[in-house]
Each structure stands twice: as C-alpha cells, then as structure tokens.
N, CA, C and O atoms as a DFTB+ gen file, in Angstrom:
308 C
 N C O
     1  1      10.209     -34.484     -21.673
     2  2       9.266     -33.497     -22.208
     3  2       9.630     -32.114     -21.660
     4  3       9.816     -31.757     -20.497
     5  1       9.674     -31.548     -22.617
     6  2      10.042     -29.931     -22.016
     7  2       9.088     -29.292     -21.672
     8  3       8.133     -29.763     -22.290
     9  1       8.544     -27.951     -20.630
    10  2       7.753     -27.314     -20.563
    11  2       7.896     -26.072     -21.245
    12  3       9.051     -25.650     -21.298
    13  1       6.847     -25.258     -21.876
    14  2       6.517     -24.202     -22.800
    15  2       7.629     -23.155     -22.103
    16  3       8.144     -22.320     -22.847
    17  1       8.039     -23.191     -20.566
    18  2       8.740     -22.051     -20.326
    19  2      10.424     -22.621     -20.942
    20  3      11.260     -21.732     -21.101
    21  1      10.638     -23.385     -21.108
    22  2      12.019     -24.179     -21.616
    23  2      12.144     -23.909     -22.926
    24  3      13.256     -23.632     -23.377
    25  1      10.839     -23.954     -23.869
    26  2      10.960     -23.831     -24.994
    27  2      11.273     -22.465     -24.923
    28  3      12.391     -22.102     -25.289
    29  1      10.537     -21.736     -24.549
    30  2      10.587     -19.898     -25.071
    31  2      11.943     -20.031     -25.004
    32  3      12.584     -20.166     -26.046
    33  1      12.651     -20.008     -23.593
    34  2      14.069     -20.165     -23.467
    35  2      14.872     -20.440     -24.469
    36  3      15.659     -19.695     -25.053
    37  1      14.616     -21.621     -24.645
    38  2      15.642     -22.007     -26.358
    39  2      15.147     -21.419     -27.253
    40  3      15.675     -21.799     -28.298
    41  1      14.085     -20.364     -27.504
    42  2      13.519     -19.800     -28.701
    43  2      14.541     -18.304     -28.506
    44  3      15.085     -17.643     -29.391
    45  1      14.544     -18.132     -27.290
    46  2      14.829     -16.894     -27.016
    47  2      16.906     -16.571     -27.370
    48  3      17.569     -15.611     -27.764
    49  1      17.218     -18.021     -26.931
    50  2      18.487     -17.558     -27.134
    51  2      18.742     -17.967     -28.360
    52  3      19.903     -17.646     -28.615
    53  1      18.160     -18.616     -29.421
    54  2      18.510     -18.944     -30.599
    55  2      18.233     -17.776     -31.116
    56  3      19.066     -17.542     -31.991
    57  1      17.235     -16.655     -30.975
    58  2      17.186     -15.657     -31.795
    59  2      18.228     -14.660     -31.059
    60  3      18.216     -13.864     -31.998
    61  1      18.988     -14.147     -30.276
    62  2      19.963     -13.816     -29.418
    63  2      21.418     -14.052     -30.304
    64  3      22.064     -13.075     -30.683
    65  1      21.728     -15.036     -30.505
    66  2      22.643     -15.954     -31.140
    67  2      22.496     -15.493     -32.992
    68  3      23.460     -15.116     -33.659
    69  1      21.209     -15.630     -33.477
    70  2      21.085     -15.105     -34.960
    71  2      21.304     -13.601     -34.883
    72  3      21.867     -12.978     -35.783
    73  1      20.839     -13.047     -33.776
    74  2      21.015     -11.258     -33.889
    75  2      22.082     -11.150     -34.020
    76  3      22.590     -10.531     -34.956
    77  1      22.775     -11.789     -33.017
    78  2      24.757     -11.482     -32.585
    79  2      25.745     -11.973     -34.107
    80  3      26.757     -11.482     -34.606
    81  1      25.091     -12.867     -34.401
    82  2      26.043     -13.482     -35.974
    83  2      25.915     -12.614     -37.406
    84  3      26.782     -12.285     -38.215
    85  1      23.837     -12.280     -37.360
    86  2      23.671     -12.332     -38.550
    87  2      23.957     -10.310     -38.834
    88  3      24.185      -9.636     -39.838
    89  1      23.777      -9.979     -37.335
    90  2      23.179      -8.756     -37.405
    91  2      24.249      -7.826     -36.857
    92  3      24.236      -6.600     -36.753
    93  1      25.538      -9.065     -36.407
    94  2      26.556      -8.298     -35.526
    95  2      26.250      -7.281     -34.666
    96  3      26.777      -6.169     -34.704
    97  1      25.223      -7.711     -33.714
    98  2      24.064      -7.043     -32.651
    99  2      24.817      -7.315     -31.510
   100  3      25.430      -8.379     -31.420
   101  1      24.846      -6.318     -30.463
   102  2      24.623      -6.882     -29.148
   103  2      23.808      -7.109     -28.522
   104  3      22.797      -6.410     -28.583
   105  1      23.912      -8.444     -27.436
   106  2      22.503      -8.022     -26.705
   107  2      23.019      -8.077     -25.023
   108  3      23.882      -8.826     -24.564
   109  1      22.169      -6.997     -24.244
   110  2      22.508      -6.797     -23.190
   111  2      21.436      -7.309     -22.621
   112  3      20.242      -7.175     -22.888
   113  1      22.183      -8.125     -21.521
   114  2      20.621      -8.945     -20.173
   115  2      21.042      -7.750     -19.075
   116  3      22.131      -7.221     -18.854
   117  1      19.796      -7.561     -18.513
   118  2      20.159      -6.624     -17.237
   119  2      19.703      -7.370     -16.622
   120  3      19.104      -8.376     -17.005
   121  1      19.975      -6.884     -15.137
   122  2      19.821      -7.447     -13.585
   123  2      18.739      -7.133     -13.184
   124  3      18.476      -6.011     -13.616
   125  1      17.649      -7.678     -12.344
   126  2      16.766      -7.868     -11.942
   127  2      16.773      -6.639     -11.082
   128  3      17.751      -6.320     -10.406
   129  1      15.745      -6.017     -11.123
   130  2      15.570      -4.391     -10.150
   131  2      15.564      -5.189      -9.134
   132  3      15.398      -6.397      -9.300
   133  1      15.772      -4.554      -7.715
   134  2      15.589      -4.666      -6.383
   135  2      14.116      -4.669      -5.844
   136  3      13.344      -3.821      -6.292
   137  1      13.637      -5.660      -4.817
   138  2      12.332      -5.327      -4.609
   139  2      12.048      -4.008      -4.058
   140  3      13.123      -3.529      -3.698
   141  1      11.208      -3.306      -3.859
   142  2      11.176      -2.019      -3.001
   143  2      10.984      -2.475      -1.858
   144  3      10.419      -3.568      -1.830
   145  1      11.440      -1.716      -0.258
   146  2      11.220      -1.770       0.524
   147  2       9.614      -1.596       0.690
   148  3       8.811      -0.895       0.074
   149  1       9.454      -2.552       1.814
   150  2       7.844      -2.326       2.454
   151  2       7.982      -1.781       3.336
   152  3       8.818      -2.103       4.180
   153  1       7.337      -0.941       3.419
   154  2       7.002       0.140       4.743
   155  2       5.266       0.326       4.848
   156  3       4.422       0.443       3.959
   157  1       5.161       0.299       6.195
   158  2       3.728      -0.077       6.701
   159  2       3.430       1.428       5.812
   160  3       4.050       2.430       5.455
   161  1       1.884       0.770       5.720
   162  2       0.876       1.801       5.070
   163  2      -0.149       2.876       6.179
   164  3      -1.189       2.607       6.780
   165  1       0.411       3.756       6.140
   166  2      -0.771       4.607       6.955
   167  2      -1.469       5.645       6.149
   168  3      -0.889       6.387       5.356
   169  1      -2.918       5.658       6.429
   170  2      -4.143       5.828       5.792
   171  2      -4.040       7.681       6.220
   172  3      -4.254       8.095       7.359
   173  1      -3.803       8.261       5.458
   174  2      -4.179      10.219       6.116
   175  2      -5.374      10.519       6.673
   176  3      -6.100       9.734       6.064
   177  1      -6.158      11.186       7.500
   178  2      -7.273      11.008       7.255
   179  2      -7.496      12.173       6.500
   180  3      -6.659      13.060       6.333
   181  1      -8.946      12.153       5.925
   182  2      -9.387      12.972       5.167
   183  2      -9.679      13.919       5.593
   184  3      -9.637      13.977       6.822
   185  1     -10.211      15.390       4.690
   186  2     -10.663      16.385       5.999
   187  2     -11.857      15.791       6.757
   188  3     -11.927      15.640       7.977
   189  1     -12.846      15.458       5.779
   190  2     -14.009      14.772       5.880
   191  2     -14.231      14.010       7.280
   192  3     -15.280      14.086       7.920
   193  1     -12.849      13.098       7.758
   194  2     -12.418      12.277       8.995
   195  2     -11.993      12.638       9.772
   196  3     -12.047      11.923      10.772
   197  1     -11.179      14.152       9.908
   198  2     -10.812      15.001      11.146
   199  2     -12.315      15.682      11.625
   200  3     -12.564      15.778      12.827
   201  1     -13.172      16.088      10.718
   202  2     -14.379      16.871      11.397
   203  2     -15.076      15.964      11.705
   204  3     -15.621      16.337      12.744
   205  1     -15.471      14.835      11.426
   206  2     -15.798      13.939      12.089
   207  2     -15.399      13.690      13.190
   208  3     -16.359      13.656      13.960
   209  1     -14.224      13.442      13.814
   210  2     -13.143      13.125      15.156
   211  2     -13.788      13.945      15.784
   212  3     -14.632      13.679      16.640
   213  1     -13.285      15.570      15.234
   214  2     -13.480      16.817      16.125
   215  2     -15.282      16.824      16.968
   216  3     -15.479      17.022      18.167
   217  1     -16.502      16.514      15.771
   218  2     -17.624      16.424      16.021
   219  2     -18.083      15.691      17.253
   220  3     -18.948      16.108      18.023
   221  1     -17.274      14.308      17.391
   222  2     -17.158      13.164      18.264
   223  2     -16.915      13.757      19.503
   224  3     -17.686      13.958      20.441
   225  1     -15.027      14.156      19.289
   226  2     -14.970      14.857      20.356
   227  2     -15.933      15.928      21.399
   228  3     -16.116      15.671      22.589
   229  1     -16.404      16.956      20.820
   230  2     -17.544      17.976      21.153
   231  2     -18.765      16.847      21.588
   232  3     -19.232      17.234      22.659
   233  1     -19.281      15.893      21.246
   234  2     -19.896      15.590      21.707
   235  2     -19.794      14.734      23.052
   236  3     -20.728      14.647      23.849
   237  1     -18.501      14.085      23.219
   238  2     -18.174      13.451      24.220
   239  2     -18.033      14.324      25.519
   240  3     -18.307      13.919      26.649
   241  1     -17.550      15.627      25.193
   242  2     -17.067      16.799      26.402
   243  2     -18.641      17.317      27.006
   244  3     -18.970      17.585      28.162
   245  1     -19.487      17.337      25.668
   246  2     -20.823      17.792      25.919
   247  2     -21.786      16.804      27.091
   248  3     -22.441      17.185      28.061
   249  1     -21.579      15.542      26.599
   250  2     -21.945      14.289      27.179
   251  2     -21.375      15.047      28.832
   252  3     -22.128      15.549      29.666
   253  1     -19.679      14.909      28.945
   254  2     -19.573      14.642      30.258
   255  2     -19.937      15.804      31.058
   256  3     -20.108      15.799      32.277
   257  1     -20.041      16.789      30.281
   258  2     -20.642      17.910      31.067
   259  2     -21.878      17.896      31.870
   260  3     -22.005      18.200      33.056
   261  1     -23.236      17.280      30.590
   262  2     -24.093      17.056      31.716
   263  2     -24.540      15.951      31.996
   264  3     -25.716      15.598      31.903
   265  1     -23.529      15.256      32.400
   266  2     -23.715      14.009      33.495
   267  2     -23.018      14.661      34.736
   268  3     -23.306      14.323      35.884
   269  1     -22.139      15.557      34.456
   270  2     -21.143      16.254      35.976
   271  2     -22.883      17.095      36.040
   272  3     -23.708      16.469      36.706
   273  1     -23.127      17.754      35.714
   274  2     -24.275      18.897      35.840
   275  2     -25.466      17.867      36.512
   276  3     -26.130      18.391      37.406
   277  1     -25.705      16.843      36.259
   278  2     -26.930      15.753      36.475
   279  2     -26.712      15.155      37.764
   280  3     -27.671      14.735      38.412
   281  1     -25.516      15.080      38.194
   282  2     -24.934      14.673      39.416
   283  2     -25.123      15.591      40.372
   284  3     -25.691      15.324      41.432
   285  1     -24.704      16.645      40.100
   286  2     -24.293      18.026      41.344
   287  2     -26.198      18.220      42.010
   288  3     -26.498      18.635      43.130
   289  1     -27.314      17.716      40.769
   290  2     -28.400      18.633      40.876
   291  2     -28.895      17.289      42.165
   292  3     -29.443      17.400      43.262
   293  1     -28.453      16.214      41.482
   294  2     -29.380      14.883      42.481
   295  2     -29.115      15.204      43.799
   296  3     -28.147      15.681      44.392
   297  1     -30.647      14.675      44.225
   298  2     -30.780      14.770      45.708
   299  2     -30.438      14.101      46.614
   300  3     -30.885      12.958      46.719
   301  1     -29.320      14.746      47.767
   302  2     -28.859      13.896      48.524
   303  2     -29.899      13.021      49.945
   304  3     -30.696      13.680      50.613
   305  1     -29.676      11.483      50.186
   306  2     -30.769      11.110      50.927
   307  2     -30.653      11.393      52.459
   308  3     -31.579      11.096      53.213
C-alpha cells in the first residue's frame, strides 16, 4: 500500500516527464536553502524599561541613603 506522500510523488514526476516530452519543457529541482543560523535572542529594552530601571535605581540610592542617615542619628547605649 502506498502512502498519499508516494502517490503525489509519482503524480509529480509523471507530470515532469509529460512537460519535458509533450511541451519540450525543462524542469529545474533546486537545492534545499540552508537552515539559518540560530543566534540567541536578546530582548532591547524599551524606553518604557530603561525609565523604569533608572526609577528603581533612584529609589534604591534613596533607600540607602536614609538607612545610612537612620543609623548615624541612633542612640548610642
């Protein structure tokens, strides 16, 4: 029993074969393109995601500021 991809096959070169006789056609098979290289994907960030960062940042410097400031004021025992 043949499978449907066997048939196309013999469908395909019998009409290949009628082009080339009836139609004095050529037919050209080409070569399979090359896969493309994979190269890892890195994401840009958006502006949207740098002012965000930057926001973070400012708040983290803000943070350690007054915890240094919260420290210096506590009372020594």
């Amino acid at each position: 029993m043949q499978t449907p991809k066997d048939l196309l096959r013999e469908q395909l070169a019998q009409a290949a074969e009628q082009f080339k006789s009836e139609q004095n056609g050529e037919v050209v098979i080409y070569a399979a393109q090359p896969a493309p290289e994979k190269r890892p994907w890195r994401k840009r960030p958006s502006i949207h995601d740098e002012v965000f960062a930057k926001e973070l940042d400012s708040m983290r410097k803000q943070k350690a500021e007054t915890e240094q400031g919260d420290s210096s004021r506590a009372p020594s025992a």
